[in-house]
LODRENVO-99320 format. One record per residue (C-alpha): residue in three letters; x, y, z. Coordinates in steps of 0.2 Angstrom, whole numbers, plus 5000, padded with zeros to 4 digits. Example, Ala and Ser with C-alpha at 12.3 -4.5 7.8 and 13.67 -1.06 7.14 Angstrom:
// residues 2
ALA506249785039;SER506849955036;
***
This chain:
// residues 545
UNK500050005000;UNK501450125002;UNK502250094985;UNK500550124976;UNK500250294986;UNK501950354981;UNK501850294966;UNK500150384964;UNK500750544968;UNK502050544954;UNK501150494943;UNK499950634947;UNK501350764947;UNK501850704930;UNK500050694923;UNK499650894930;UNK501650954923;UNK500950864905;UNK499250924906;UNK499851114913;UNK501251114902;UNK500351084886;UNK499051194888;UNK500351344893;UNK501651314877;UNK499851324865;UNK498851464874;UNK500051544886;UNK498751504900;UNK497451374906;UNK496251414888;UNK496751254879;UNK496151144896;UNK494751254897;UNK494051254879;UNK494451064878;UNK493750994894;UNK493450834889;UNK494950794879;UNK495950864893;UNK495050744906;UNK495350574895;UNK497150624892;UNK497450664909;UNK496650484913;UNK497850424902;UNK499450484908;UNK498850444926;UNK498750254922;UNK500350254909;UNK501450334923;UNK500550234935;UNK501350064925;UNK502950154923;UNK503250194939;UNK502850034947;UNK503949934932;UNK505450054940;UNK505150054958;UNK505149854956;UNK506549854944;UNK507649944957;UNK507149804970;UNK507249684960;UNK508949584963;UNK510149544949;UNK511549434946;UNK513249514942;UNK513449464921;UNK514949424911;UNK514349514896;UNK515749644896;UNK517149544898;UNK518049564882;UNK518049774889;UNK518749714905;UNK520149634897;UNK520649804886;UNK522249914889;UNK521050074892;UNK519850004905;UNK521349954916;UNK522150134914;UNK520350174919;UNK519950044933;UNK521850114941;UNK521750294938;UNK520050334937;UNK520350534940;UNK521850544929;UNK520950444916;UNK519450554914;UNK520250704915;UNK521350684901;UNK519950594888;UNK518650754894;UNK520150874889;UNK520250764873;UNK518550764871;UNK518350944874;UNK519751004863;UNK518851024847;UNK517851174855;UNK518951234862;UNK520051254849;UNK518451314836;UNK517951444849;UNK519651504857;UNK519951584866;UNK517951604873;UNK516451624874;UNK515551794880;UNK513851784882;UNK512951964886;UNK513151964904;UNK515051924907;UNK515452064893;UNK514552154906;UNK515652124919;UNK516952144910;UNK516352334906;UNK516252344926;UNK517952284929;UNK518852404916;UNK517552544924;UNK516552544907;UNK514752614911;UNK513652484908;UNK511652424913;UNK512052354929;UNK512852494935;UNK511152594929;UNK509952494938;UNK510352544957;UNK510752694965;UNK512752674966;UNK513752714983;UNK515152794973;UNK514852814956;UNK516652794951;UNK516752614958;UNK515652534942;UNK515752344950;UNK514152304958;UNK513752144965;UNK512152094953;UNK513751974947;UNK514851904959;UNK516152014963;UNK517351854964;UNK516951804946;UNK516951994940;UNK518751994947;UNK519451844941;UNK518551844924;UNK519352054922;UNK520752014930;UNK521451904916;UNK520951984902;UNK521852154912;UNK523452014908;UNK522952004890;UNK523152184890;UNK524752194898;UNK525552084886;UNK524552164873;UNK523651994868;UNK521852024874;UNK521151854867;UNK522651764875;UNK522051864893;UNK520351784891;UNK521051614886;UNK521851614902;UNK520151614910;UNK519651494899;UNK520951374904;UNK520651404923;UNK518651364921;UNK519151234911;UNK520251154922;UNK519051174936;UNK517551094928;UNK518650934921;UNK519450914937;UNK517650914947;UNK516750794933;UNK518350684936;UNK518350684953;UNK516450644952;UNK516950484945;UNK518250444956;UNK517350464970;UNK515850364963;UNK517050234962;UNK517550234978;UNK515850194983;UNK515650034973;UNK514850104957;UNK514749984944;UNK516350044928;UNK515150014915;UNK514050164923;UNK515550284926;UNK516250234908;UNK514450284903;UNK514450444913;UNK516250484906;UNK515650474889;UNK514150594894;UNK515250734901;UNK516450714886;UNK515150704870;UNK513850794876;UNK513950964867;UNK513251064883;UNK514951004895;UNK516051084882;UNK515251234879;UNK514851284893;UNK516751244899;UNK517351404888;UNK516051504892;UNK516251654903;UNK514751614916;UNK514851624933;UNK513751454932;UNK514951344929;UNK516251364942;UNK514451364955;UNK514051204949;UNK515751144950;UNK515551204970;UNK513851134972;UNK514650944966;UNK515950964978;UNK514451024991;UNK513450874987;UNK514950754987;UNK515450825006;UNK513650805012;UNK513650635009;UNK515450615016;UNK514550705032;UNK512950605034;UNK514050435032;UNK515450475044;UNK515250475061;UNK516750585067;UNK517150765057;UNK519050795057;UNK519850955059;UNK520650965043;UNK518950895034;UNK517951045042;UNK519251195038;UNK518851125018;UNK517051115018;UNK516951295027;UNK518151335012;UNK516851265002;UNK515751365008;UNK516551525007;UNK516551494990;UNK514851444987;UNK514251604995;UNK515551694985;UNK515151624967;UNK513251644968;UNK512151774975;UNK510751634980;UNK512351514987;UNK511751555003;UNK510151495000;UNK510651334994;UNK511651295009;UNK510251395021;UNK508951265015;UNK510151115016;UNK511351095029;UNK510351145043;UNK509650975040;UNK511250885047;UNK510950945065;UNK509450825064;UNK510550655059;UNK510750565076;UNK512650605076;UNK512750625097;UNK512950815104;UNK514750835099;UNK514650825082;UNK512950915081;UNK513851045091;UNK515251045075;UNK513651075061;UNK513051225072;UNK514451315073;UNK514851285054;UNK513251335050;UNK513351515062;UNK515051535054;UNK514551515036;UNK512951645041;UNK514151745049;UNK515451765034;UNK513851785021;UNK513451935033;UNK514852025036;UNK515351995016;UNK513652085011;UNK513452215024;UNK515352255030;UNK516552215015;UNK515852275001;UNK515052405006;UNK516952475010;UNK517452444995;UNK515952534988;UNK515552414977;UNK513552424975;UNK512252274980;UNK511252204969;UNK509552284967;UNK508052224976;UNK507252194960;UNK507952044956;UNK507051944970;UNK505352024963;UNK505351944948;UNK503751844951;UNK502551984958;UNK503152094946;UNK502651974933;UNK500951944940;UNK500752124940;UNK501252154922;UNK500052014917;UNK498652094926;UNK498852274920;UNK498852174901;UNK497252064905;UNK496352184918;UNK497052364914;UNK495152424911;UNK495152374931;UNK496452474938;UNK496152644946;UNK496952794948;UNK497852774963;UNK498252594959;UNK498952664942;UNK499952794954;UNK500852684966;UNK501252554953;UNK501952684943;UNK503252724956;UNK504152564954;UNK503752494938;UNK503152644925;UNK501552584921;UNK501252664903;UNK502252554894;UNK502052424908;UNK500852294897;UNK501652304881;UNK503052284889;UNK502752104896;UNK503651934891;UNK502551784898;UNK504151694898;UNK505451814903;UNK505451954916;UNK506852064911;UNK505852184899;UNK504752204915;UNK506052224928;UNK507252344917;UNK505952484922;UNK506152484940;UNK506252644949;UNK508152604956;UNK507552794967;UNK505952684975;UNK505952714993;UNK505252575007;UNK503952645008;UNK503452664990;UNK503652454989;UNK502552465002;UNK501452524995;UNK501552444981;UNK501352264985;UNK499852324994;UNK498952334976;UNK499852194971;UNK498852094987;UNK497152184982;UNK497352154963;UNK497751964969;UNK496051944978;UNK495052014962;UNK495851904949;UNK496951744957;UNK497151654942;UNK497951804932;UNK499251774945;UNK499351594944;UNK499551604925;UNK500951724926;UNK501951624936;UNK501451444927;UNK501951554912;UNK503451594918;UNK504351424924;UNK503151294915;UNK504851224906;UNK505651174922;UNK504351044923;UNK503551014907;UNK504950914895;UNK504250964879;UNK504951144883;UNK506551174876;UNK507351334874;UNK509251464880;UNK510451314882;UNK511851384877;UNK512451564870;UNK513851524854;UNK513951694846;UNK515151834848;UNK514751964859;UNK515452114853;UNK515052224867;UNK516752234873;UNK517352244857;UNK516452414854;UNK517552494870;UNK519252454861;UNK519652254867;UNK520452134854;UNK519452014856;UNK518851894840;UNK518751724837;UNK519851614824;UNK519651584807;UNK518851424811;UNK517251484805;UNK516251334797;UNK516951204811;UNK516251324823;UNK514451304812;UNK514651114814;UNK514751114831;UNK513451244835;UNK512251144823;UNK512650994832;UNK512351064851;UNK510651184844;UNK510050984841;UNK510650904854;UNK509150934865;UNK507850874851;UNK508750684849;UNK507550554856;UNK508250484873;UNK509950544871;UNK509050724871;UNK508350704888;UNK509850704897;UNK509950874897;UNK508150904898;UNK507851034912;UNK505950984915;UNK506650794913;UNK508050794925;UNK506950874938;UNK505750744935;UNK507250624941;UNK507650714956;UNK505750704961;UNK505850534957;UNK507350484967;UNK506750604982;UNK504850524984;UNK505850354981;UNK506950414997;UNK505550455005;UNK504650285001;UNK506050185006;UNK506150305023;UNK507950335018;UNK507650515026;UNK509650555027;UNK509850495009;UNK508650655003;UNK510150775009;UNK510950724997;UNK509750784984;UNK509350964993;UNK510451064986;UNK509451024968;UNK508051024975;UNK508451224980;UNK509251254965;UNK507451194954;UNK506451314968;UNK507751464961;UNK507251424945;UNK505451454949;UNK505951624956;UNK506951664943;UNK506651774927;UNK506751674913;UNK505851514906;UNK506751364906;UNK508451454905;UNK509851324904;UNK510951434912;UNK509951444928;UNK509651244928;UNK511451194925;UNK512051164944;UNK510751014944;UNK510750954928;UNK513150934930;UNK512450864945;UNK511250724940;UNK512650584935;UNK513150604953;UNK511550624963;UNK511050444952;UNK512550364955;UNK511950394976;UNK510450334971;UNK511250164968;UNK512350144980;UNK510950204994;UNK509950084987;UNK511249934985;UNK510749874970;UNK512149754960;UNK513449824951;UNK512649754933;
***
């Protein structure tokens, strides 16, 4: 009875993400579920009882027990799967470069995507939109921290090398080979530490092959986002959480590492915080004994206490700028964007006022992107006072009780691809950006023009290739995390699932954020998956074959 009641709620999330999903990429809203009641209602039936079969074929798949097989060992027997089975770290690292090595000689030395061109404007001082959109401290000190500071630093620190030694694309080479090296070494490592858990060769052979052909690993190694070298960290995170929950003594020199860690989560992402607020709290409830409960506390008051003091004391005096309060408010302003397009007949003169303040309402409607926020946001009042927010969201709560589902279709609208698979858009930015270019930088690609099409073509179709596709399927892979987390849950693994948190509050950013099914956004959890799957098996001991 407890398999078929968690079964059945899969199998109804699945059924509503299909049944939502669908009727948001036709219509933009619930209209298509509306207008086709009936044909909604047997589809949904339908799903329910496929994924119903499904999920009870895996659930009794996964418990089933399995005898070890001989079919690969002719691949046992080869000169490369011995390197591999000895030096698993060594071994991956240098096929990944291998692998890699054709994009990163098509698109040297890297690639800029809008937003590090950005930061690289707000190293160099260059006036730029960031430095537009909040009310500076000292408007000489153009760095704000809507980017972290760390990544602006690094990522303009090297190109200001390049342009000591006159060679601007060698500068931002060298921070191509450092985020390479980086994200090769932590896919490696993943493997090495899967194997040190008893994880079956054929999988991590499997998983290699996946982190060097899949087009997204390579791309995304040259390009200049601070996503990547977060989802390196957030590997390591999960990788230390289970090191945590499965020792029963935490060394000196293992905690000075994991606060390290930390640190640096914190200082690569502006939401790292979050990710480790709504995760390793959960550690003080393993049944460790006082002492080592007494460790997680003080790590966890030491990490708050460093996020604090970076945000409110050390930037601050170095006048660097915080990022503006609009980037939390991307849902609500959403919602109110939608209703002032749907509603606008509805909204009276002082509502008109006040919303105003923050957002400009005259151009406020046509303005609005059902799937992306920025066009909204980009218009607010940077001078808005506390009290004017206030205010505010007081019409945003009356405008709520008036028309509910306005709201609830803004936000499906905005975030249906994180859990519809069928949605698939923004994996990966190829282009140059000649932002920087237009202030004076040397910075071009090769003449390696038509190899550079090839590849593109390849990674834009990645994503539509049947099965092979869905591995880096954001709505897919957060179907998996689900999964594995109600199978947890099922199983009454409850330490298992802290494993899976930090995914779990990387998808919950991704509903908050401004963009539909962004890539970008997603990445930490999807680099993550082969990991948080290869737990999965070990948790659940099932045979190496």
């Amino acid at each position: 009875m407890r398999k078929k009641v968690f079964i059945s709620i899969l199998s109804l999330l699945y059924s509503l993400f299909c049944i939502f999903g669908n009727s948001f990429k036709k219509t933009d809203s619930f209209k298509y579920i509306e207008s086709h009641k009936l044909i909604v209602f047997i589809t949904f039936i339908v799903l329910l009882v496929f994924f119903y079969l499904l999920l009870s074929f895996i659930f009794n798949f996964i418990e089933k027990k399995r005898k070890n097989s001989n079919r690969f060992k002719k691949l046992k027997d080869t000169k490369l799967y011995k390197l591999f089975d000895k030096h698993p770290f060594l071994f991956s690292f240098i096929i990944m470069i291998l692998l890699w090595l054709p994009y990163i000689i098509a698109f040297y030395p890297i690639i800029l995507s809008p937003d590090p061109s950005f930061q690289i404007k707000q190293f160099f001082g260059i006036p730029n939109k960031y430095s537009t959109y909040s009310v500076m401290i000292d408007p000489l000190v153009t760095i704000t921290n809507h980017h972290p500071v760390i990544h602006t630093l690094l990522l303009g620190g090297c190109l200001k090398l390049g342009t000591i030694i006159n060679n601007d694309n060698l500068g931002l080479f060298f921070y191509s080979m450092i985020q390479i090296t980086i994200l090769a070494s932590v896919l490696s490592y993943t493997i090495k530490f899967l194997k040190s858990l008893g994880i079956s060769n054929k999988y991590l052979i499997i998983v290699l092959l996946i982190y060097g052909l899949v087009p997204v690993f390579p791309i995304y190694s040259i390009s200049a986002v601070k996503d990547v070298i977060f989802g390196s960290l957030i590997i390591l995170y999960i990788i230390a959480l289970y090191k945590i929950v499965k020792s029963d003594e935490l060394k000196p020199k293992f905690i000075i590492k994991f606060f390290i860690l930390l640190v640096l989560i914190v200082l690569f992402r502006n939401n790292g915080i979050h990710t480790i607020l709504l995760s390793l709290p959960f550690l003080l409830f393993l049944k460790k004994g006082k002492k080592i409960r007494l460790k997680y506390l003080c790590i966890i008051i030491l990490i708050f206490g460093f996020n604090y003091s970076y945000n409110s004391i050390i930037l601050p005096h170095f006048k660097i700028t915080p990022t503006s309060v609009r980037e939390k408010l991307s849902v609500p302003f959403q919602q109110t964007a939608r209703y002032v397009k749907e509603h606008g007949d509805e909204v009276s003169l002082k509502e008109k006022t006040v919303i105003d303040k923050i957002l400009g309402y005259e151009t406020l409607a046509s303005r609005y992107n059902p799937e992306l926020a920025d066009p909204v946001k980009n218009e607010y009042n940077k001078y808005a006072t506390n009290e004017d927010l206030k205010d505010y969201f007081g019409v945003w709560f009356d405008e709520f009780k008036k028309h509910p589902k306005t709201y609830v279709e803004a936000t499906i609208n905005n975030t249906y691809g994180y859990f519809y698979p069928l949605k698939t858009s923004w994996y990966y930015h190829s282009r140059l950006d000649t932002r920087i270019v237009e202030d004076g930088f040397d910075y071009h690609y090769n003449g390696l023009k038509n190899t550079r099409k090839v590849l593109d073509s390849i990674g834009q179709a990645y994503p539509y290739i049947p099965i092979l596709g869905l591995l880096i399927n954001i709505a897919f892979n957060v179907w998996v995390i689900l999964f594995m987390f109600m199978y947890f849950l099922y199983k009454k693994k409850y330490s298992s699932n802290i494993y899976l948190l930090p995914s779990l509050v990387l998808i919950l950013v991704c509903f908050a954020s401004p963009a539909n099914t962004y890539f970008r956004y997603a990445l930490p959890f999807v680099f993550a998956l082969p990991l948080n799957i290869g737990i999965f098996i070990k948790e659940n001991k099932l045979k190496k074959d």
